[in-house]
C-alpha positions in Angstrom: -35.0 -29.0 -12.2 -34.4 -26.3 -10.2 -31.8 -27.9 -8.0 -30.1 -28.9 -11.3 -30.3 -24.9 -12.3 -28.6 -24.3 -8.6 -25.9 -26.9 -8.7 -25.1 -25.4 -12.2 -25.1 -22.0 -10.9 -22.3 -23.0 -7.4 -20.0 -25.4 -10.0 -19.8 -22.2 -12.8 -19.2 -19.9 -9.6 -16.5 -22.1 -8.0 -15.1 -22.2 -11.6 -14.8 -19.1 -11.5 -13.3 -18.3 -7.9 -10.6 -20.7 -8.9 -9.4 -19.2 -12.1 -9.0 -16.1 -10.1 -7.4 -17.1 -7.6 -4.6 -18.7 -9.9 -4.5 -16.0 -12.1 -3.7 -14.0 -8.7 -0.9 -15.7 -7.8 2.0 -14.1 -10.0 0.6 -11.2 -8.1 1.9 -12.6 -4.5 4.7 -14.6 -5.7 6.4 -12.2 -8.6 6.2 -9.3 -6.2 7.8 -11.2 -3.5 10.8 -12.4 -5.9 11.1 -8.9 -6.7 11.1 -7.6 -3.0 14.0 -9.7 -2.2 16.1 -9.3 -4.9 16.3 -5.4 -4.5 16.5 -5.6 -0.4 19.5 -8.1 -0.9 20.8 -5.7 -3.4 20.7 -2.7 -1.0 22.0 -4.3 1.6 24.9 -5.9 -0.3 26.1 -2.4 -1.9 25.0 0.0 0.9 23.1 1.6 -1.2 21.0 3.0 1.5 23.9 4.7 3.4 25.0 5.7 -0.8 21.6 7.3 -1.8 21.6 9.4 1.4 25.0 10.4 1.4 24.2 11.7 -2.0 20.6 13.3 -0.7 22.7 14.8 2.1 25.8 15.9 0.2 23.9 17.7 -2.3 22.1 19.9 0.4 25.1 21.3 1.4 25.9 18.5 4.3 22.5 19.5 5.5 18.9 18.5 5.6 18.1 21.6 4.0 15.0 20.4 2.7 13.6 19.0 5.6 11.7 22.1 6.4 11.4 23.3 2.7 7.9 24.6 1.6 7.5 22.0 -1.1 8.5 19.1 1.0 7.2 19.2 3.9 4.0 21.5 3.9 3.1 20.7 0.6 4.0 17.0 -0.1 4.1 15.8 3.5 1.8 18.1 5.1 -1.2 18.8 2.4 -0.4 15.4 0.8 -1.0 13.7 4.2 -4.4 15.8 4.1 -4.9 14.7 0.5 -4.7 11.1 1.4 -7.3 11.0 4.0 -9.9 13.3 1.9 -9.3 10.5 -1.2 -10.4 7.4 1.5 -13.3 9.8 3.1 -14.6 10.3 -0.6 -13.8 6.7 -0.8 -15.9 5.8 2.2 -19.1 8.6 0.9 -19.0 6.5 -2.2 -19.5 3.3 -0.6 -22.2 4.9 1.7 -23.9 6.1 -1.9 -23.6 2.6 -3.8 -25.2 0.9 -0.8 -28.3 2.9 -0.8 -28.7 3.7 -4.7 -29.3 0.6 -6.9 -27.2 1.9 -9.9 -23.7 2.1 -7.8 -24.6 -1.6 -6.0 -21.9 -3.6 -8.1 -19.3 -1.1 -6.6 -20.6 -1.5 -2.8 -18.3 -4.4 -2.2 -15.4 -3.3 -3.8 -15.5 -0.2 -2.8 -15.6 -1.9 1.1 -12.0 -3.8 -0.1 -10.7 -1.0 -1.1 -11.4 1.0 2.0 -10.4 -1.7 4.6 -7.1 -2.0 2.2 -6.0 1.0 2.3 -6.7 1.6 6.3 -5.5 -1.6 7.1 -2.1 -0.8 5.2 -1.5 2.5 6.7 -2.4 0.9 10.4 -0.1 -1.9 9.6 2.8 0.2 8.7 2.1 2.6 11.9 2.1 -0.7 13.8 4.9 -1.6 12.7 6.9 1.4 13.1 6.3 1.3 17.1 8.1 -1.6 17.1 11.3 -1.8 15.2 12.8 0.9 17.4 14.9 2.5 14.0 16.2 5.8 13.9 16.0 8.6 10.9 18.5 9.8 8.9 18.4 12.9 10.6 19.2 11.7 13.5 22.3 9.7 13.2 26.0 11.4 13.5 27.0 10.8 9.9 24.1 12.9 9.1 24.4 15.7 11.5 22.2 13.8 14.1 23.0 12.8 17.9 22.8 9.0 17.8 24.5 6.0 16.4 23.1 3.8 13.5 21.8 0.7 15.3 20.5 -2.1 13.3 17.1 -3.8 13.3 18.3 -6.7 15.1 21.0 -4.8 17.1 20.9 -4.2 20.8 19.8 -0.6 21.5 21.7 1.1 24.1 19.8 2.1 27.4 18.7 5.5 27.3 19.2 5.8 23.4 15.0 7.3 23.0 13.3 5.2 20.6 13.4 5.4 17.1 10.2 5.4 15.0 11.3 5.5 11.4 11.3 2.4 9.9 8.8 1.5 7.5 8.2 4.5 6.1 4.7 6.0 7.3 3.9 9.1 5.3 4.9 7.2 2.2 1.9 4.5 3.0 -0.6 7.3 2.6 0.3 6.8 -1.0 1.2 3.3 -1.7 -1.8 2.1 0.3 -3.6 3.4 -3.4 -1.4 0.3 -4.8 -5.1 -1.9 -3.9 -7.0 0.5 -6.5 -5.3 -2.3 -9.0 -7.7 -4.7 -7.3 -10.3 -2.7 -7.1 -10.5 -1.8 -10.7 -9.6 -5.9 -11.1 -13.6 -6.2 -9.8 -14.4 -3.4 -11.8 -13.0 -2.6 -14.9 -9.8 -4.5 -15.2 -8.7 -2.8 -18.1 -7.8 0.3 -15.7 -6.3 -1.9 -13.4 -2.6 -0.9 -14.3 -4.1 3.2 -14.1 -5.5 2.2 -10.5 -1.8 0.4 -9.8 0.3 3.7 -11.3 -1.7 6.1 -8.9 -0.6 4.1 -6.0 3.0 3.6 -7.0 3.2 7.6 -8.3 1.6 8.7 -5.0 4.0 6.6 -3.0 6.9 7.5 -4.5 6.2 11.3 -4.0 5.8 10.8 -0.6 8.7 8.7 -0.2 11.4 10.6 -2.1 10.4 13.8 -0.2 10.5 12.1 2.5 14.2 10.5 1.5 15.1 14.0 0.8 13.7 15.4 4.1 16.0 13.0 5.6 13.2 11.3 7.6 13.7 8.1 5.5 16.1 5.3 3.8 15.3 4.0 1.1 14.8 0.8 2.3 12.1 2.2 4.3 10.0 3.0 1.2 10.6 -0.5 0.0 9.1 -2.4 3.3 6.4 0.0 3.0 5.5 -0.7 -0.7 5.4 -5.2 0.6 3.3 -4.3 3.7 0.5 -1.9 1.2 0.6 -4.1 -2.0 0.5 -7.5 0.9 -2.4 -6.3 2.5 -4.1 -5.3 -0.6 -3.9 -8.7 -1.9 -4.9 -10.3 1.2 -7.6 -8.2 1.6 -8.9 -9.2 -2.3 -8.0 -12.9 -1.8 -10.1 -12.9 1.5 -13.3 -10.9 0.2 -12.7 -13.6 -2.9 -13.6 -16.5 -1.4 -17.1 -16.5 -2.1 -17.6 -14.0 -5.0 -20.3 -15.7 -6.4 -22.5 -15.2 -3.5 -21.3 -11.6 -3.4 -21.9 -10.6 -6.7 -25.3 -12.2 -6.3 -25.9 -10.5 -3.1 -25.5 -7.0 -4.1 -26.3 -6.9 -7.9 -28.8 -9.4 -8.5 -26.8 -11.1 -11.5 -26.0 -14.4 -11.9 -23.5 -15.6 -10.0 -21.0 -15.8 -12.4 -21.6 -12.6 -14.6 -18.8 -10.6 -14.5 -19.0 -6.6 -13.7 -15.7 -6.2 -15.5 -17.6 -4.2 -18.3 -19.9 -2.3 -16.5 
């Protein structure tokens, strides 16, 4: 009988692991269709080049704001500073819900969402060491000293390297894009609150940034794939056995859900 009750208990719980992972799918495929629509888009109409022409031009033909008060001690500066205090109090949280029974249901997701939102950030720094792109600032049509060399171009000796491209500081807030999956294990009914902090966060960061004339704006959007990527990787991973998890940490049945705790 009881092997009956535990056989029950792993078919409900793969049941379960394989609705959600199809019901995660539009969330990997939709975003992806989406990604490449607007990055053909940009490329076909410039719009890059347009939007900081405009950003430029309406400084005065200057990066005016680039050491402004509001953008870049406030939103780059203190929001950089802001980003890492949310993950430490992200991180004393997950210390707390592994000791004290009460918070044990938000232990693991609580881990996702830190590794997530590290993981993102480190990816995007990675990232930037490589691609060898220059800022806005620096090029010649902007005021700058160097050419506009292309991702797949053939840099010029001596040209120094370029480390621009994704956008960095703007990962600091679309990393927050995984709260959506956190609150998904959570409370999904605040998933799309979780999903709005990362994307409002992000696009502070990025359009100072834009404005600063560290960025284009197809930096923000290679920044905003690599966060909400890793995020769902990270979820889809850690997914793989939630039954055992949820077990594990709360002492429920496998197959209760902690969606209306």
């Amino acid at each position: 009988m009881k092997a009956i009750h535990q056989e029950t208990r792993d078919f409900l719980g793969r049941a379960v692991s394989g609705a959600h992972h199809q019901a995660l799918w539009p969330c990997l495929w939709a975003p992806l269709i989406a990604f490449a629509t607007i990055s053909f888009s940009l490329a076909y109409l410039n719009a890059d080049e347009w939007l900081a022409d405009y950003f430029y031009g309406l400084q005065g033909n200057r990066w005016a704001l680039r050491r402004h008060f509001i953008t870049d001690d406030l939103i780059h500066d203190l929001g950089r500073v802001t980003s890492i205090l949310a993950w430490l109090c992200a991180f004393s949280a997950w210390i707390v819900a592994r000791a004290w029974k009460p918070w044990s249901h938000l232990h693991p997701p609580l881990g996702r969402l830190l590794i997530a939102t590290l993981l993102a950030t480190l990816l995007v720094a990675w990232i930037k060491s490589w691609t060898n792109m220059d800022c806005p600032w620096d090029l010649h049509r902007y005021g700058g000293s160097r050419p506009f060399i292309g991702l797949f171009s053939q840099r010029p000796e001596g040209l120094p390297q370029g480390r621009c491209f994704p956008a960095g500081h703007a990962s600091g807030g679309y990393a927050w894009m995984s709260l959506y999956f956190f609150f998904v294990s959570v409370k999904p009914r605040w998933r799309w609150l979780g999903l709005a902090i990362g994307v409002i966060a992000g696009l502070v960061f990025g359009v100072a940034q834009q404005l600063r004339g560290a960025h284009f704006l197809s930096h923000d959007l290679w920044t905003i794939a690599v966060c909400w990527i890793t995020a769902l990787t990270v979820h889809l991973i850690a997914q793989r056995h939630p039954a055992q998890e949820r077990g594990a940490t709360s002492g429920e049945e496998p197959w209760a859900s902690g969606a209306d705790r």
